[in-house]
C-alpha positions, -999 to +999 in steps of 0.1 A: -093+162-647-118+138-668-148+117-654-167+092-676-203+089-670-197+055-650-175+074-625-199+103-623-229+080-617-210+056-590-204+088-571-240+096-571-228+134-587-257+134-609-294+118-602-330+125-615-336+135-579-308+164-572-317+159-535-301+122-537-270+139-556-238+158-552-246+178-577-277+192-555-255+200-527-238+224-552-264+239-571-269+272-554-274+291-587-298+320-594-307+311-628-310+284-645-285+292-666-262+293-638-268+256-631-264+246-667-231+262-664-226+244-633-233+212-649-207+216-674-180+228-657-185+193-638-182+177-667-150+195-675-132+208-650-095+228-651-074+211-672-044+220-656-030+225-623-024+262-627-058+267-637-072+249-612-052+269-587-067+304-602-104+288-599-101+280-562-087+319-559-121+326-570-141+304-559-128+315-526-132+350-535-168+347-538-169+327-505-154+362-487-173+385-505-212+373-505-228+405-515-211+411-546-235+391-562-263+415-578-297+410-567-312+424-592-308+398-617-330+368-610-341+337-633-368+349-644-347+384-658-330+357-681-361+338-690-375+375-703-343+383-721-343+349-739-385+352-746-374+388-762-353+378-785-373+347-794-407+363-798-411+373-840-403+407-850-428+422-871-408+455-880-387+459-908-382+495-906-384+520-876-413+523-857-431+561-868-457+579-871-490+570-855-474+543-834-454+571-822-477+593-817-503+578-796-500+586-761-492+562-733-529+554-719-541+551-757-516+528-768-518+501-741-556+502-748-552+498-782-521+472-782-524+460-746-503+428-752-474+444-772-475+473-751-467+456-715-444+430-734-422+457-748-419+472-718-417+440-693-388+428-715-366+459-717-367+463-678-357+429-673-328+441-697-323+468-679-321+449-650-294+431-662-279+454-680-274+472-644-262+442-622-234+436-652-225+471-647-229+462-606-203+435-616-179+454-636-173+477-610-153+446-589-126+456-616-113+484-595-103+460-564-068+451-559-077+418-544-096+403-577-083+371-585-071+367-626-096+345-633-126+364-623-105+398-637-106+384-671-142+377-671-157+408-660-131+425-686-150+410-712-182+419-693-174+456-699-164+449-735-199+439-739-217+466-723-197+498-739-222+494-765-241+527-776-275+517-760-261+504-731-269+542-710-303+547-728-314+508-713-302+518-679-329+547-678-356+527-683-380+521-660-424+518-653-424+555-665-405+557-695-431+566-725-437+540-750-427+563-778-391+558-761-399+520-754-407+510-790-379+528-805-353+511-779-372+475-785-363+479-825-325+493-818-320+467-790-335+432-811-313+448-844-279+458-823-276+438-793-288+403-793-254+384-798-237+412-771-269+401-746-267+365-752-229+366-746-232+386-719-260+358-703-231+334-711-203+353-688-232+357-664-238+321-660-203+310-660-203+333-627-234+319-611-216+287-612-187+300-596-206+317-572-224+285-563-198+269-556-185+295-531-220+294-516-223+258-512-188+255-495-198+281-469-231+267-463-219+227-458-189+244-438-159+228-457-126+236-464-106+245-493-084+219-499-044+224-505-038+217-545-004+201-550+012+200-585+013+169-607+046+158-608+040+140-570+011+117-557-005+124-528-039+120-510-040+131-476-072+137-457-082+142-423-116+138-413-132+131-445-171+124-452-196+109-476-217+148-477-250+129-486-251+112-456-271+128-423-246+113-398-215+108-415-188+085-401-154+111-408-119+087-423-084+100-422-061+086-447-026+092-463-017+079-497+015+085-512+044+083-536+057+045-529+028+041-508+000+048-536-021+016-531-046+008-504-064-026-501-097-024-476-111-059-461-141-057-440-175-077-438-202-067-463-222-037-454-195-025-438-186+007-450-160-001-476-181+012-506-191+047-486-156+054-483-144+052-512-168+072-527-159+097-500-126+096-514-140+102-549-163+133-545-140+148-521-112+145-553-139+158-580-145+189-553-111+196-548-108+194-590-132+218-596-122+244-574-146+244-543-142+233-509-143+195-493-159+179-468-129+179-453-113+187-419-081+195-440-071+177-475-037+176-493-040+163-530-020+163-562-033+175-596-047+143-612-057+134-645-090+115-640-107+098-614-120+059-627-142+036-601-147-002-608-181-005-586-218-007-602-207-029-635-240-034-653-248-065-679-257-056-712-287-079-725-289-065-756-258-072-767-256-108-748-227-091-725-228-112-694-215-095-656-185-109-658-180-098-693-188-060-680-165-062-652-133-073-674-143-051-699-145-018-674-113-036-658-097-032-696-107+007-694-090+014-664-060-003-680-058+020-709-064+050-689-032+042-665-008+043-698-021+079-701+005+106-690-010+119-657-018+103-621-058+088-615-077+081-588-089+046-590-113+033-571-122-008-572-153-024-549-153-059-550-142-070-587-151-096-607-182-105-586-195-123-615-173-158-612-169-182-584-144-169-554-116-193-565-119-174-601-123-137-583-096-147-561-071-155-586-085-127-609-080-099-581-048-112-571-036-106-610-049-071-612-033-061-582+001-080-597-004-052-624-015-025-610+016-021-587+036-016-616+021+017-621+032+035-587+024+074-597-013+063-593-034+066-564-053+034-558-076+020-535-093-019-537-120-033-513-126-071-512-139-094-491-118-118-501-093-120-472-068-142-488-062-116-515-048-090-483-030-121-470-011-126-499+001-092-502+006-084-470+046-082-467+041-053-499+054-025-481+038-003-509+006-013-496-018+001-474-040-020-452-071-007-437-105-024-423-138-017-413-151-035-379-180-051-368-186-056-335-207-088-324-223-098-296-229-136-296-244-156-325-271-132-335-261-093-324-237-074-346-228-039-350-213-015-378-193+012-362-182+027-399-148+028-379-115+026-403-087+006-384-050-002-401-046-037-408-066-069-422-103-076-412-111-112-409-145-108-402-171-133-418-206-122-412-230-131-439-237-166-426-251-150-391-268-121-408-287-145-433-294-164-398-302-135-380-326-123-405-349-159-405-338-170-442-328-200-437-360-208-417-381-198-436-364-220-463-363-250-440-404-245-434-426-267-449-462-262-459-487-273-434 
């Protein structure tokens, strides 16, 4: 399943601040490394249904089997093992002679620096060396899913190397003698096995993250349905960035694919559907959702129509934008393969005659695509109205309650049917704008 960056940044998955981001709520990594790997596997996840299938096996193994993970290797192992293998190598031949003579004590008097960064370095390979080994040893369980199986195979291709036993038995006493001959085998012999060996490592942080974050949010492992049916069936779903999420149960299927929400601004249209999105992108990656229960099919991509953005530069007005990311989605829905398509309140750029008339066009075309799953917000009443005898569409709402002319409340509550609500004259009431404006100066 594919994302563009205008999908990934309407679902807030990345953000300068991870704390304000999905992707913070994920990245349970040891290393860095790990998270990179995270990242990318974001970016692109499984790009089928069966391998999406063998990566929630995983991920799920992890999430039953917590102390597999070796604690030995931490960031700061990898930072060492990637300083090694940066730092210049002055030897062109063997270390010998007086270098291997000196003893210990003399020698890190001598060549304090080298000395204590020779031997730093190899123990964080060592280190590593041992929790790969630590990993390999999962090969010998029945219950390993394929995935992971594959991976730690090539994890013990890499260390059956001939240095591999002589790095495990080093340690604080080992004589420097030993140490300098190692450093010069290990730079000339075993930096591309290390640095592929990092690379398996952080592929498995990732996956290991994942596991950990599921357990620790306490979601559930969505059910993954093949490709060839549309579905999108969730009970009790949430926004996971929010501290008091408001949960939405919906169901979204073949010949009933398309869901139009009504509701007053501020509402809790927008949260929703990006509820809808992350919890898809979880489920896609192979983790767990925050999710009472979910039912999806594999899709294709997910594409949202929300935060359009001008382009100055180029004299692009709003409107412009919005047609233009409108024209996108089109394109992407003659691809093979269902989407998840997610539209707030389009064509906000032109007056509501020209939005309603716009809106009501799109929707015209988009029902001719039913193996999509699709979901509009407007708060354009009329446009529900005129589709309302589509028994391909779904209606939902969000209420307000009100009290009066100037009490109202959000409840975040989604109801079947078409809102009618009109609030934004009493909010811009309620809040003194329009006295404020009707003040004069003294």
């Amino acid at each position: 399943m594919q994302s563009d960056k205008t999908t990934l940044k309407d679902l807030s998955v990345f953000a300068a601040d991870e704390n304000g981001s999905i992707f913070g709520l994920l990245a349970h990594t040891t290393t860095q490394a790990g998270k990179d790997m995270l990242r990318r596997h974001i970016q692109s996840p499984p790009a089928t249904h069966q391998d999406l299938m063998q990566m929630q096996d995983m991920v799920k193994f992890f999430s039953r089997n917590t102390d597999v993970w070796p604690a030995i290797i931490t960031n700061g192992t990898l930072v060492m093992i990637d300083k090694f293998f940066d730092a210049a190598d002055t030897q062109s031949t063997p270390p010998a002679g007086i270098n291997l003579i000196l003893g210990r004590y003399l020698q890190k008097w001598l060549n304090k620096n080298e000395y204590f960064f020779t031997q730093f370095s190899l123990s964080h390979i060592a280190d590593f060396m041992k929790g790969c080994r630590q990993m390999t040893a999962l090969l010998q369980r029945n219950d390993l899913p394929e995935m992971l199986r594959r991976e730690l195979e090539l994890v013990l291709q890499e260390t059956n190397h001939r240095l591999t036993e002589e790095l495990l038995l080093v340690n604080k006493d080992t004589p420097y003698r030993d140490l300098a001959l190692l450093n010069y085998k290990v730079r000339r012999e075993m930096k591309h096995n290390i640095n592929r060996l990092v690379n398996h490592y952080a592929r498995m942080d990732a996956w290991q993250a994942m596991a950990k974050a599921s357990l620790l949010h306490s979601w559930h492992f969505p059910q993954l349905l093949p490709a060839d049916v549309s579905v999108l069936d969730v009970k009790e779903l949430y926004h996971p960035l929010l501290q008091q999420p408001i949960p939405y149960t919906i169901n979204l299927q073949d010949k009933q694919n398309f869901l139009i929400l009504t509701g007053a601004n501020m509402s809790g249209k927008t949260t929703f559907m990006r509820a809808l999105g992350v919890g898809a992108l979880l489920a896609h990656i192979g983790m767990a959702v925050p999710a009472k229960a979910m039912r999806i099919s594999f899709l294709q991509g997910i594409i949202t129509n929300m935060h359009v953005e001008d382009n100055l530069i180029k004299g692009e007005s709003y409107f412009f934008a919005e047609v233009q990311r409108m024209k996108l989605t089109a394109q992407q829905l003659q691809n093979h393969g269902a989407h998840l398509v997610l539209m707030d309140e389009l064509f906000k750029g032109t007056n509501v005659h020209d939005a309603y008339e716009c809106t009501k066009a799109v929707i015209d075309g988009l029902l001719n695509h039913p193996h999509h799953l699709m979901i509009l917000s407007t708060h354009l009443y009329e446009v529900a109205q005129h589709f309302s005898t589509n028994a391909s569409i779904n209606f939902a709402y969000f209420t307000t309650q009100m009290a009066g002319d100037e009490q109202f409340l959000f409840t975040y509550e989604l109801k079947q049917g078409i809102s009618n609500d009109r609030i934004g004259y009493r909010i811009l009431q309620k809040e003194g704008v329009l006295t404020l404006l009707h003040k004069q100066k003294p």
